[in-house]
N, C-alpha and C positions, 0 to 999 in steps of 0.2 A: 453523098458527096463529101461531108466532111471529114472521112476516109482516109483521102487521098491528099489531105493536108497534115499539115505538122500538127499534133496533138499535144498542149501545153499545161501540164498539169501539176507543177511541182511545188511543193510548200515553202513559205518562205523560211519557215523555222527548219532549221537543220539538229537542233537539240534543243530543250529545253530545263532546265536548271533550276530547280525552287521558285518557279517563278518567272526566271529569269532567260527570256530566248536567246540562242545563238543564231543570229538570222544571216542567210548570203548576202545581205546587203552589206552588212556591217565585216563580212570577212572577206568580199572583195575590195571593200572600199580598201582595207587593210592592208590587204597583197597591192594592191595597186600602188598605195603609197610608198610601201616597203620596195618594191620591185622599183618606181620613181627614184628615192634616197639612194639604190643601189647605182644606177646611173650616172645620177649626178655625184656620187663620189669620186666615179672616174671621171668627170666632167670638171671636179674641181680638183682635181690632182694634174692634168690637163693646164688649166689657168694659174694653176699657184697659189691655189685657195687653201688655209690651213684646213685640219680635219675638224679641231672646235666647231669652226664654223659651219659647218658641214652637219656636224650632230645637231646643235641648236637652229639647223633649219627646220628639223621634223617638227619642236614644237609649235614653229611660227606656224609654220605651213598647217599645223593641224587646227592650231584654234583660229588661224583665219579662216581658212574653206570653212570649219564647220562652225565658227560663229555667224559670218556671213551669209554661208546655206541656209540658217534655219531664221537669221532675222528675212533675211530676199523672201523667201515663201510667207512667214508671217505678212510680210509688210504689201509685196505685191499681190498674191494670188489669195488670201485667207487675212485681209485687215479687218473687217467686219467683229466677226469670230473671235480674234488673237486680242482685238482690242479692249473686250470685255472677259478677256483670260486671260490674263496678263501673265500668272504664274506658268502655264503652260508654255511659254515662250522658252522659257528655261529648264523646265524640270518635266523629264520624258513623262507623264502622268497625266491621268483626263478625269475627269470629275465625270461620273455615271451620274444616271438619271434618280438612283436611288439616296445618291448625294456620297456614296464613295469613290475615293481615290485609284485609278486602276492603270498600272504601268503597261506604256504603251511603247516606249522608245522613242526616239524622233519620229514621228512619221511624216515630217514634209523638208525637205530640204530643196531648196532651188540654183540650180548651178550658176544664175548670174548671181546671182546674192555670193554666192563662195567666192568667185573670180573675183567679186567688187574686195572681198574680205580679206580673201588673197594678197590681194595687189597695196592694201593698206597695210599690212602682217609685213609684207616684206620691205617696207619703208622702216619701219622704226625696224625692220633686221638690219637693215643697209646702213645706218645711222652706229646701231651698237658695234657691228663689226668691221666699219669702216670702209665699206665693199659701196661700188658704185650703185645708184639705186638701176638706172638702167639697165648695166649688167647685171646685175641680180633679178631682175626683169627676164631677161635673156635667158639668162642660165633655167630657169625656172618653165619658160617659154617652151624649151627644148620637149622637155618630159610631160608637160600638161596630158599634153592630147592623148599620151596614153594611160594616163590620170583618168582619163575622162572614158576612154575604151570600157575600162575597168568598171565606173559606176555606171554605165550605160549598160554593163552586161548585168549588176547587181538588180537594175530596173526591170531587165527581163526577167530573171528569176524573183522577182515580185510580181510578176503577172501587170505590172501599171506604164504608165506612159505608151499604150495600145494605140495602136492604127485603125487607121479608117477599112472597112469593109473589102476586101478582095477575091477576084478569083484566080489570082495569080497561083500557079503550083509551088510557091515556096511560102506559102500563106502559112498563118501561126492559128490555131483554134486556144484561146485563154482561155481554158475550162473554168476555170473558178472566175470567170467573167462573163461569158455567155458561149453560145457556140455556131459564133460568124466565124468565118475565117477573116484576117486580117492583115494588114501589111505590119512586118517584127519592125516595128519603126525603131525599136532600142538595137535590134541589131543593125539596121542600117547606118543610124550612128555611127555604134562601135565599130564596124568595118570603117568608115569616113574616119572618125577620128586616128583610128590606129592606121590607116593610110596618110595621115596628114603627119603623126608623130615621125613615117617612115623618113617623109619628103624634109621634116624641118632637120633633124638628125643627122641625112647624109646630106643639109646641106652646111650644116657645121661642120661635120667634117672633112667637107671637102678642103683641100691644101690652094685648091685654086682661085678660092671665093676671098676675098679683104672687105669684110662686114662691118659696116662701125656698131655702138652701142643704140639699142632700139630694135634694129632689123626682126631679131628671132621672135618678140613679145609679138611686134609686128604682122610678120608673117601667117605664126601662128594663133593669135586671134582671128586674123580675118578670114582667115579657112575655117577656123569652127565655129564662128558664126555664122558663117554662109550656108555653113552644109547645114546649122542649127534652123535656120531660115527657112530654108527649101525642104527638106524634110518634116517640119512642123506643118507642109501644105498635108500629109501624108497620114497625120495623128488626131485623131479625134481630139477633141475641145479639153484643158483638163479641167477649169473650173465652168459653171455655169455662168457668169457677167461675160466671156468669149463669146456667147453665142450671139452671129450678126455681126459680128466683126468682121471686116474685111482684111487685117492683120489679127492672129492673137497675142496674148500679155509677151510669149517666147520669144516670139517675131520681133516685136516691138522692143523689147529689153535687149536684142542682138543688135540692131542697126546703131548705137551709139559704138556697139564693141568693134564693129566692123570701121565705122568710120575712125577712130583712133588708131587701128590697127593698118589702114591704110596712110595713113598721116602719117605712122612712124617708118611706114616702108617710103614712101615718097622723100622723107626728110633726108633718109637716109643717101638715095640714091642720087638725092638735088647735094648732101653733103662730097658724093664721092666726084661725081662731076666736076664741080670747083675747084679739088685738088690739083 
């Protein structure tokens, strides 16, 4: 039977360097971002956003998501652990059992933890460059999702964030995990999110839409957390303290995103009414 499903086999290292892997995680996340900044350049050429500003979003953007990815995982899914390794927080390296240092890379990043990190990153951007913090918000809103496409596809070619058990004919078998077939729960994601990027996108562009500030951040949380919601029914547990839970840590960590995320669409819509 296992056959006649998708066979899932690939390494996550695509080279390796004295040491030092080139992993698909870390070169989609790359394209993703890179292909994002391409975007929003003509996003802020669009607004009347200088280019300055424009180049020193890469920074923000990079050490928020990834300071906040990697504190989110530390803190929520692995505090036990993180807390009596403190150095490991920071520095890609794990301490073996024989008492050496052995470079590992990040290996846990959590996307509320990035979003939260995000969303802080771009506050003191809005402040240095003068830029509304909402609309920077917005602008930022636009491109996420397919931000997110991207590291969703990086998870598939890591073999991790697997599904629960199926016999669906478009089931994934993760060789280097066992040989169930599975629901590609990281592609279904990445389909959901880069469906969600479509909708937020053509709905800035539309010439017939008068949006105030808030709407886009708005919109576009509350879609990927819902789909983040409803497709974690779909994914096996990722830590062991989930197990028995009626919501997991995902679940849980999404419903504050979604309720903000409707607040600013409501606000929005109770602002335009008034006028």
């Amino acid at each position: 039977m296992i056959g006649l499903y998708i066979n899932w086999n690939f390494d996550s290292e695509i080279i390796n360097i004295l040491g030092f892997p080139l992993k698909y995680y870390g070169l989609l996340f790359a394209c993703g971002l890179l292909l994002c900044m391409y975007i929003l350049k003509g996003i802020f050429k669009r607004e009347n956003l200088n280019d300055n500003a424009h180049e020193a979003l890469l920074i923000y953007g990079i050490i928020g998501i990834f300071v906040g990815a990697r504190l989110g995982h530390c803190l929520f899914y692995d505090f036990d652990y993180y807390s009596k390794n403190l150095l490991e927080i920071i520095l890609p390296i794990k301490k073996t059992l024989n008492g050496e240092f052995k470079f590992i890379g990040y290996a846990g990043l959590a996307s509320h933890g990035g979003t939260i990190g995000l969303i802080c990153s771009l506050y003191l951007y809005s402040k240095k460059y003068k830029i509304k913090y909402l609309k920077i918000l917005d602008l930022i809103a636009i491109v996420a999702p397919l931000g997110a496409t991207f590291i969703r596809l990086a998870n598939l070619m890591n073999s991790e964030m697997i599904g629960n058990p199926t016999s669906m004919p478009w089931a994934f078998v993760f060789k280097r995990v066992d040989n169930i077939p599975r629901h590609p729960s990281q592609l279904y994601e990445a389909i959901s999110y880069l469906a969600i990027f479509i909708i937020v996108f053509a709905t800035y562009k539309s010439k017939n839409l008068k949006l105030g500030n808030g709407f886009y951040f708005g919109l576009s949380i509350t879609l990927i957390f819902i789909m983040r919601i409803l497709i974690e029914f779909l994914k096996i547990n990722q830590v062991d303290f989930e197990k028995g839970m009626s919501l997991n840590m995902g679940q849980l960590l999404s419903i504050p995103f979604v309720i903000l995320g409707l607040y600013f669409i409501f606000l929005n819509f109770q602002k335009t009414e008034t006028k």
